[in-house]
Phi, psi and omega in degrees: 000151207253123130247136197235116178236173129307322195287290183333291176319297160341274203296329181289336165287004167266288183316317174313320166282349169236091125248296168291345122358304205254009191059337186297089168268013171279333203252345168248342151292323186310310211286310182298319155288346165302292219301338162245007159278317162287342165276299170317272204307351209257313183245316193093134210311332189258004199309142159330305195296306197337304177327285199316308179276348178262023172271325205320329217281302148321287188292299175317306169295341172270008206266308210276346202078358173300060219246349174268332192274261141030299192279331187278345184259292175308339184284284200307309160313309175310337202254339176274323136348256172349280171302340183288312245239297197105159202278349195268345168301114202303006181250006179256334186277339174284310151354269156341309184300315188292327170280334172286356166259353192263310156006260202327291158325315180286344169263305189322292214296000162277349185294154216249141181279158191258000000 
C-alpha cells in the first residue's frame, strides 16, 4: 500500500534534488514521478506546486535526453503557471527559458553531422 500524502511528496522532491545533485537522474525521475503522482492524487492536477514538480520533471528529462517527455512536462508547468500565476510571474519565465533550451537542443542534436 501507497502512502500518498502531502508531506510524503515534500520528501520524494527532496530527494530527488540530491539524486539530482549526485546526477543520478534515472534515481530523481524515479522519486519526482512519485511525487507527482502524490500530488496530482492528492491535490489535484492543476494544483500550483505541480508546476514546481513538472519544471523539476523537465530538466531531469532533458538531462536524460528525454526531450518529447521534457517538453510534455513543461508545457504542462506552464500552463498550470499561467493559470496560478499569470503570465508577468518570474517562474514563468524560467518555465519558459527551459522549455525554449530543451527545443533549441533537440534541434542541434537532429541536425546531420557535417
Amino acid at each position: 500500500m501507497r502512502i500518498q500524502h502531502p508531506l510524503v511528496a515534500l520528501i520524494q522532491a527532496k530527494l530527488a534534488y540530491v539524486k539530482r545533485k549526485q546526477e543520478d537522474y534515472a534515481g530523481a525521475e524515479e522519486m519526482l514521478t512519485r511525487s507527482l503522482r502524490t500530488k496530482d492524487a492528492q491535490l489535484g492536477a492543476d494544483y500550483p506546486d505541480i508546476a514546481i514538480t513538472l519544471h523539476q520533471l523537465g530538466f531531469v528529462k532533458d538531462k536524460q535526453e528525454g526531450y518529447t517527455r521534457a517538453e510534455e512536462m513543461l508545457t504542462r508547468a506552464f500552463r498550470i503557471e499561467k493559470l496560478h500565476l499569470g503570465l508577468d510571474h518570474p517562474d514563468i519565465v524560467l518555465t519558459l527559458q527551459e522549455l525554449s533550451s530543451v527545443k533549441e537542443g533537440e534541434e542541434i542534436r537532429q541536425r546531420p553531422l557535417r
